[in-house]
BAGU-252255 format. One record per atom (N, C-alpha, C): atom name; x, y, z. Coordinates in Angstrom, 2 decimals. Example, Ala and Ser with C-alpha at 12.3 -4.5 7.8 and 13.67 -1.06 7.14 Angstrom:
% BAGU-252255
N, 13.19, -5.69, 7.80
CA, 12.30, -4.50, 7.80
C, 13.20, -3.30, 7.80
N, 12.85, -2.25, 7.08
CA, 13.67, -1.06, 7.14
C, 12.90, 0.03, 7.87
//
This chain:
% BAGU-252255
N, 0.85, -1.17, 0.00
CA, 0.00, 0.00, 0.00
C, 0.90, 1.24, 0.00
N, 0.34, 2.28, -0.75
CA, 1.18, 3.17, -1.15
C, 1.24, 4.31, 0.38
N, 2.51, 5.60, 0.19
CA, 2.03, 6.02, 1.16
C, 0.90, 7.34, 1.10
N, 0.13, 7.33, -0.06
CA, -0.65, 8.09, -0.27
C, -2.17, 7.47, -0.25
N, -2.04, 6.02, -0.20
CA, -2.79, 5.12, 0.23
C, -3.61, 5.03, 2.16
N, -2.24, 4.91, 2.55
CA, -2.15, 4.63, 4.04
C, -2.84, 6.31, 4.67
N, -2.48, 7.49, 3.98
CA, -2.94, 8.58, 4.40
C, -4.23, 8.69, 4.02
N, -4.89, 8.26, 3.05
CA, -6.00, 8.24, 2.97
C, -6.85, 7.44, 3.40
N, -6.75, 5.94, 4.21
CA, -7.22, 5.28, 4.85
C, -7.09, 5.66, 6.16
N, -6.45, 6.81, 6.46
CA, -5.92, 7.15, 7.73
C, -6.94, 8.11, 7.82
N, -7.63, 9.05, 6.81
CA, -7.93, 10.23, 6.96
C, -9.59, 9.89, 7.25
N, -9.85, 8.65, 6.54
CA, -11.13, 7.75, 6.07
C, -11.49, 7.63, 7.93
N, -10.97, 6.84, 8.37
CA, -10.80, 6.79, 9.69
C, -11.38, 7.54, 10.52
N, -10.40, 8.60, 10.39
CA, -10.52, 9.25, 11.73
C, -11.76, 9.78, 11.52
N, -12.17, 10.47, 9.84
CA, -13.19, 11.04, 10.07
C, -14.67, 10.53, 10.14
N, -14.77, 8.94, 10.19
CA, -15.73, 8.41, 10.22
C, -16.03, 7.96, 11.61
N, -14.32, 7.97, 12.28
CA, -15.17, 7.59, 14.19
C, -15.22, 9.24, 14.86
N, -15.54, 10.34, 13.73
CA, -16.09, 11.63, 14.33
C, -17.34, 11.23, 13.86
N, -17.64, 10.50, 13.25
CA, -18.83, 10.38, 12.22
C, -19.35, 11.57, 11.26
N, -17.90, 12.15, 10.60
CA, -18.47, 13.16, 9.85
C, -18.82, 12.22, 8.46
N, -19.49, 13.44, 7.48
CA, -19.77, 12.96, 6.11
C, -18.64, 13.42, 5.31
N, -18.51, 13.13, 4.52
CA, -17.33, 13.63, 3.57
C, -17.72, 15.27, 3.11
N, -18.81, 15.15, 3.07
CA, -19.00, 16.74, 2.08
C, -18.97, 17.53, 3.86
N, -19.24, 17.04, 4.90
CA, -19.33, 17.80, 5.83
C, -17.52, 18.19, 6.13
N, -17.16, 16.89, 6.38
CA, -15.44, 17.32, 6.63
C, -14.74, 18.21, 4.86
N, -15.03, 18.24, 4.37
CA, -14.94, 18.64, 3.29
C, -15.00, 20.37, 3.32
N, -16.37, 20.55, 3.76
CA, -16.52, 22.05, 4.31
C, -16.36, 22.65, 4.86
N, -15.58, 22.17, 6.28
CA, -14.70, 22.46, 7.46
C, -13.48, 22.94, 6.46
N, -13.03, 21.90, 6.05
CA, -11.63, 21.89, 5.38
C, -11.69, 23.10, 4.17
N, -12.67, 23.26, 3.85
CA, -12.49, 24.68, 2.76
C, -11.80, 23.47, 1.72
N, -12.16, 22.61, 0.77
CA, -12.02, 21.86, 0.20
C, -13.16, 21.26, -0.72
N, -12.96, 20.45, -1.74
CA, -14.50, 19.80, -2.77
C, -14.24, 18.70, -2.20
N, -15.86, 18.00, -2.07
CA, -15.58, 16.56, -1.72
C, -15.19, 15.44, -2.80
N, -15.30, 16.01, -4.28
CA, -14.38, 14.91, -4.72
C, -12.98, 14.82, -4.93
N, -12.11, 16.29, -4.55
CA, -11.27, 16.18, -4.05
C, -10.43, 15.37, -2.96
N, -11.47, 15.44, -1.80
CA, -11.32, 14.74, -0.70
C, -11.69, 13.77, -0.94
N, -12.25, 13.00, -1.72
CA, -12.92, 11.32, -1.77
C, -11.12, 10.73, -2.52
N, -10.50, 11.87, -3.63
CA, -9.58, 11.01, -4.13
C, -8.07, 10.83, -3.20
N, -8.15, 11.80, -2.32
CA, -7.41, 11.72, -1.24
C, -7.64, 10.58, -0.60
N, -8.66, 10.48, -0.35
CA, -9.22, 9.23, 0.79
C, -8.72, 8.26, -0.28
N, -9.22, 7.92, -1.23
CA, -8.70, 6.99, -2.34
C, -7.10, 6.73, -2.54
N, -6.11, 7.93, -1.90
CA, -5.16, 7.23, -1.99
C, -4.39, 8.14, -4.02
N, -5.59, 8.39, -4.56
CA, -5.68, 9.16, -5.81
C, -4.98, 9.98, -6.12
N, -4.94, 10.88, -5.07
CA, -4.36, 12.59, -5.12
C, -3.56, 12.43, -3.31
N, -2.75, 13.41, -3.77
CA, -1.75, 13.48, -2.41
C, -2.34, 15.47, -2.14
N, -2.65, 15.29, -0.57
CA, -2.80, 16.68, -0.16
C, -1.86, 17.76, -0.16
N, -1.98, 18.77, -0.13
CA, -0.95, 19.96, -0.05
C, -0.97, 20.08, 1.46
N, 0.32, 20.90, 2.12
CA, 0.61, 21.31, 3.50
C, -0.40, 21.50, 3.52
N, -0.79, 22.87, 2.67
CA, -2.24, 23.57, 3.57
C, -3.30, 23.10, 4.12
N, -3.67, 21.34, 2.98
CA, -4.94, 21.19, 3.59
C, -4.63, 20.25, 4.15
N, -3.55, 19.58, 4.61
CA, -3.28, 18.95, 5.69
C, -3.40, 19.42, 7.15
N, -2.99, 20.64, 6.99
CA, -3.35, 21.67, 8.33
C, -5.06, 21.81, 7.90
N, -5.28, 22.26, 7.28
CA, -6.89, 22.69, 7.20
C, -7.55, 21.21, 7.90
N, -7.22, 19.65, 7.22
CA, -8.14, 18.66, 7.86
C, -7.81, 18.65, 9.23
N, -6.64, 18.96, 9.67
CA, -6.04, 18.55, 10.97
C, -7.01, 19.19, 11.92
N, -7.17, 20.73, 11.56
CA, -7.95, 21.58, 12.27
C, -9.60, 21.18, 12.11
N, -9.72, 20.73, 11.22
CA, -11.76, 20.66, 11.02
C, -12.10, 19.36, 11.99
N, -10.71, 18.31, 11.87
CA, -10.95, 17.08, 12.48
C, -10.59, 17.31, 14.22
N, -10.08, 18.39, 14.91
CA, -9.77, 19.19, 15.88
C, -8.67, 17.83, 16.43
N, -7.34, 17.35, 15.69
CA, -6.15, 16.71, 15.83
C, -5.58, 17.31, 15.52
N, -4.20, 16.77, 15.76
CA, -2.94, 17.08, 15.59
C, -2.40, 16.97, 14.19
N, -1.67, 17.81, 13.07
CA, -1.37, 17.16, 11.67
C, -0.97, 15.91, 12.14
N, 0.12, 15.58, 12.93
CA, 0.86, 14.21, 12.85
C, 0.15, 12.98, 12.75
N, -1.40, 13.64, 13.87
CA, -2.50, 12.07, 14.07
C, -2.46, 11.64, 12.64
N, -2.53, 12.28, 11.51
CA, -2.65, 11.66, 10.30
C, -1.69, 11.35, 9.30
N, -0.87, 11.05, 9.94
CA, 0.33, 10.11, 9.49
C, 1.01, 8.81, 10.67
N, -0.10, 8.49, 11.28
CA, 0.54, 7.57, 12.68
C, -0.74, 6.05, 11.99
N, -0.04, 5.81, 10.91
CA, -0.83, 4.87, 9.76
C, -1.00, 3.45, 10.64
N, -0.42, 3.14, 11.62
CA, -0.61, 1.99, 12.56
C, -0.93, 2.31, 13.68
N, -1.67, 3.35, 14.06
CA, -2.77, 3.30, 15.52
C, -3.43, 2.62, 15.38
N, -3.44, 1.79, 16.60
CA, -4.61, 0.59, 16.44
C, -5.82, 0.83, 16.87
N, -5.88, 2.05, 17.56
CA, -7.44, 2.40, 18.36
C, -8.09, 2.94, 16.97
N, -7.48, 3.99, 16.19
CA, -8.37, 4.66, 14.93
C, -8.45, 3.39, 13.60
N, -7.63, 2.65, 13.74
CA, -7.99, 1.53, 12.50
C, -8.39, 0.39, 12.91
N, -9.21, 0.13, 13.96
CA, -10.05, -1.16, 15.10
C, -10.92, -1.57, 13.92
N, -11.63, 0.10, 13.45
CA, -12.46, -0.66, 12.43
C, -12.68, -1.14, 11.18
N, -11.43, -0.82, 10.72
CA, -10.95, -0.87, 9.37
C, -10.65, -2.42, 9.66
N, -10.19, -3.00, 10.67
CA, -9.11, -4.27, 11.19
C, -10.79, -5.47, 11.27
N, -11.51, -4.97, 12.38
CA, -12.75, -5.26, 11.98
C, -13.62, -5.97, 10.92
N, -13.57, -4.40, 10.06
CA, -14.10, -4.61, 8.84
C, -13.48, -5.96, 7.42
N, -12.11, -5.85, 7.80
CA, -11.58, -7.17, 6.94
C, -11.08, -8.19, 7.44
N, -11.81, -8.86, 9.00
CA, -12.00, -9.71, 9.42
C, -12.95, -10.05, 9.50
N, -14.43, -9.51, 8.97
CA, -15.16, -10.15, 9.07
C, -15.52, -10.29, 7.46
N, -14.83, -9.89, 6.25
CA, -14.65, -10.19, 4.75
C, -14.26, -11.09, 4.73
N, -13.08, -11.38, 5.69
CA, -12.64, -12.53, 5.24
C, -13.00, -14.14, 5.60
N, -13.91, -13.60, 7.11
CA, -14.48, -15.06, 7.74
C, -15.83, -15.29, 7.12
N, -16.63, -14.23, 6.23
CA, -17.74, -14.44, 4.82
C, -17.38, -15.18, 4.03
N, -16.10, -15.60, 3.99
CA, -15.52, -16.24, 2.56
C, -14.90, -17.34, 2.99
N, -15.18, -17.77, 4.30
CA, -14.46, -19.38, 4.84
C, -16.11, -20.33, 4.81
N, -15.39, -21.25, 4.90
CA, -16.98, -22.52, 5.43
C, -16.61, -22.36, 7.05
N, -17.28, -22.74, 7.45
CA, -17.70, -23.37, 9.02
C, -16.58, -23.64, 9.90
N, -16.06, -24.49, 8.83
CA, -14.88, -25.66, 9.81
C, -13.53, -24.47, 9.84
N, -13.69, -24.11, 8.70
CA, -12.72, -23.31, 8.86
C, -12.49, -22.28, 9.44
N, -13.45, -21.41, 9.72
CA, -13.56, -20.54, 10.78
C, -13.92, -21.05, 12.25
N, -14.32, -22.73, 12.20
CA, -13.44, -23.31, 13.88
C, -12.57, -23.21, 14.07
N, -11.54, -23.76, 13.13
CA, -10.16, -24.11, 12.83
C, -9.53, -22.61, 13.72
N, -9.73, -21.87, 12.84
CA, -8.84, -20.93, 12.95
C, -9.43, -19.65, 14.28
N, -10.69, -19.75, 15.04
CA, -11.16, -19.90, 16.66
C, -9.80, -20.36, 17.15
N, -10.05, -21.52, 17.13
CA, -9.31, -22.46, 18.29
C, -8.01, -22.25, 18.01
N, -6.97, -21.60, 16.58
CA, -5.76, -20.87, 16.54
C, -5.55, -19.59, 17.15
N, -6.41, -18.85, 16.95
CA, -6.42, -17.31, 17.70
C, -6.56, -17.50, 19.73
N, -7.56, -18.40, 19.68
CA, -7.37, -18.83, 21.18
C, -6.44, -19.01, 22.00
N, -5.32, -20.55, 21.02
CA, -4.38, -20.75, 21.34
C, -3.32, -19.54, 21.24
N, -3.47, -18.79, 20.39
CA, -2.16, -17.72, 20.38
C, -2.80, -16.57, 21.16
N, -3.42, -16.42, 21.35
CA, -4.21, -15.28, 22.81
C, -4.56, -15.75, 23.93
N, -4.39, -16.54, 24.00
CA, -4.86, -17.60, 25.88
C, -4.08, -18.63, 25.92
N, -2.50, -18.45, 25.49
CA, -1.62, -19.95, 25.83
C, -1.57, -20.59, 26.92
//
């Protein structure tokens, strides 16, 4: 994943456990939201400015949005493609692999 990738999954994030909308963080930011959707996409890379501008609408720090492995702001991203991926096992196999996570979290 690129690192214009990781910033935009980063940005996806934070602003969805504010529960803003895109056109709403968008308008804070003095920005278009399909601007900001290709950011989020990873598409387009932001300028300083509106890196400070999201930092401030999202009321963080610029840095929060480059700390691409917090595990509290990407819980649900982590979440979200664990449960894609246990949609796409049979049964046994999502025992199987229970009783592996068990063993490697409750030795």
């Amino acid at each position: 994943m690129s690192a214009a990738q990781q910033f935009g999954n980063r940005l996806r994030t934070l602003r969805k456990l504010q529960k803003l909308k895109i056109g709403q963080l968008a308008e804070k930011a003095d920005t278009g939201v399909k601007h900001l959707g290709r950011i989020e996409r990873g598409e387009k890379q932001p300028s300083f400015e509106l890196i400070i501008a999201l930092a401030q609408a999202l009321s963080i720090s610029p840095s929060t949005l480059f700390e691409f492995d917090s595990p509290r702001a990407d819980l649900r991203a982590i979440r979200k493609q664990l449960d894609q991926f246990f949609a796409e096992q049979d049964v046994k196999d999502v025992a199987k692999l229970a009783r592996v996570l068990a063993a490697l979290l409750h030795p």
